[in-house]
N, C-alpha and C positions, 0 to 999 in steps of 0.2 A: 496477058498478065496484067493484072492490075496496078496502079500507081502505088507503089510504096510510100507511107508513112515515118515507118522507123525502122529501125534494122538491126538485127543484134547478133554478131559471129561469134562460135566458140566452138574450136576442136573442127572448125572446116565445115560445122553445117551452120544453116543459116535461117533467123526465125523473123517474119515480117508482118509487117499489120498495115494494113490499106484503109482508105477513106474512109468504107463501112465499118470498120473497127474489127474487119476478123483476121484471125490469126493464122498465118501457113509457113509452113516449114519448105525448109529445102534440105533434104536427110533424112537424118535420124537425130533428135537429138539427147547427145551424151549428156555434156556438161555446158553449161552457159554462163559467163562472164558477165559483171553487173553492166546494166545500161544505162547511159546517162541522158536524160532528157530534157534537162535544163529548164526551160519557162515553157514547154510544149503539154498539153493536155490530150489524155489519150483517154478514150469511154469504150470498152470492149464487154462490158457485160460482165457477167459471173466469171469467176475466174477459180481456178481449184488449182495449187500447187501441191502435187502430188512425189511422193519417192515412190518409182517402180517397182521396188522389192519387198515393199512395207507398206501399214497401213499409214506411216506418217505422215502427216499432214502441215500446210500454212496457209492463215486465214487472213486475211485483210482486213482492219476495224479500224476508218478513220484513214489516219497515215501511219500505223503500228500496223507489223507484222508480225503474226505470232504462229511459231510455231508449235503444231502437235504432236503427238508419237508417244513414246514408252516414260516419258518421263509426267506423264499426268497421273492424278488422282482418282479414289475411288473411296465412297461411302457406301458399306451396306448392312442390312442391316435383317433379323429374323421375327417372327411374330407366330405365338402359338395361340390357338384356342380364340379365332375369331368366329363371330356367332354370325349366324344366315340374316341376311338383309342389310346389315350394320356396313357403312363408309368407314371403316376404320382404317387409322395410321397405322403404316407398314413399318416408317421410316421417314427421320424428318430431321434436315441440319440446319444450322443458321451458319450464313459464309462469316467468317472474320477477316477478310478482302475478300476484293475484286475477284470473278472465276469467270469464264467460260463453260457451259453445261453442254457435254462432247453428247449426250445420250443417257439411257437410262434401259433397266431391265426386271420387271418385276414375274412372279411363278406362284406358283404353292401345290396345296395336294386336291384341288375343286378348279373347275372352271368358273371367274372371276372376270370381273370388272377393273383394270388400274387406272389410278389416275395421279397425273404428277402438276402439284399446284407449288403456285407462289401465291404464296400466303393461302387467301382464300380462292383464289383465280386458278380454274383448269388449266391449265397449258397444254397438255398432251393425256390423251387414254388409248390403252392397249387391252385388248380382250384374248385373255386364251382360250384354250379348248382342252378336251382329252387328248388330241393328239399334238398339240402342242401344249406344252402344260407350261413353258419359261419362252416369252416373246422381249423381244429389246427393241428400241428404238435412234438410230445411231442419227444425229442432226446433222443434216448436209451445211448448215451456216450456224453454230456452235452459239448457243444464248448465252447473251450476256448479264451477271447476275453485280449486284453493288453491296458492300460490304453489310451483313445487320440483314440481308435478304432471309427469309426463310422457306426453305423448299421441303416438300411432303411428298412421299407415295402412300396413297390409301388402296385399300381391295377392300372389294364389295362382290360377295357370292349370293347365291340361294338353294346351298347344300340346306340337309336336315343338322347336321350336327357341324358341330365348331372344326374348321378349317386353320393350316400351319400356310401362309405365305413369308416370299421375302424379298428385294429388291436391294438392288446397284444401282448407283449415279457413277458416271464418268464425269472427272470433269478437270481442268487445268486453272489454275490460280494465276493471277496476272499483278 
């Protein structure tokens, strides 16, 4: 067994973290009690706090912890009549605070190009298909955006005639 670091009881099972910084249980665990660490520094890597019955989520940024789940946000937004070749805006907000950006989901009625920018900068592109005609992109470590931000999804096809997309941001406000 390796040298225990820290140690945290709750409900009779027990969760520990060793030299190397990894984490193992003894149990199952239900529910866990806060641990206090006082002046001690612990480096374990990525860490995902997750609820097992939900997608909700808490993220670490700094020394805030925030968490995610049913109480976030969502912008979206419909576009008709875009022409073959053309980067056009789907959909585009500007934050009025602070957000976190959980993910994003764009579609339409052609298979398309998306792209999700801050300001002029790509961040992320998703390509559908016929068989998939509405693709999303859910962020394992949720971007952080500062208030006066502006974010875009564009779609870009190369149908013969004008195409209907539309696109969702997920996102939580901090």
């Amino acid at each position: 067994m390796p040298e225990v670091l820290l140690t945290g009881d709750g409900l009779g099972y027990t969760a520990k973290i060793d030299k190397s910084g990894a984490l193992f249980t003894v149990g199952s665990i239900v529910s866990m009690p806060s641990i206090t660490l006082g002046s001690v520094d612990v480096q374990i890597g990525a860490v995902e706090i997750r609820d097992q019955g939900s997608d909700n989520r808490a993220t670490v940024a700094g020394s805030a912890l925030f968490v995610f789940g049913t109480t976030g946000s969502f912008f979206y937004n419909s576009v008709s009549s875009i022409t073959s070749g053309a980067d056009s805006a789907i959909g585009s907000v500007v934050s009025t605070g602070s957000f976190y950006l959980l993910g994003w989901e764009a579609g339409g009625t052609a298979e398309a190009k998306f792209r999700l920018k801050r300001g002029a900068t790509v961040m992320s592109t998703l390509r559908n298909s016929t068989a998939q005609r509405y693709i999303s992109r859910d962020f394992m470590y949720p971007v952080h955006f500062n208030s006066g931000t502006v974010i875009t999804v564009t779609g870009e096809h190369g149908e013969t005639l004008s195409q209907n997309f539309e696109a969702t941001l997920w996102y939580k406000l901090i």
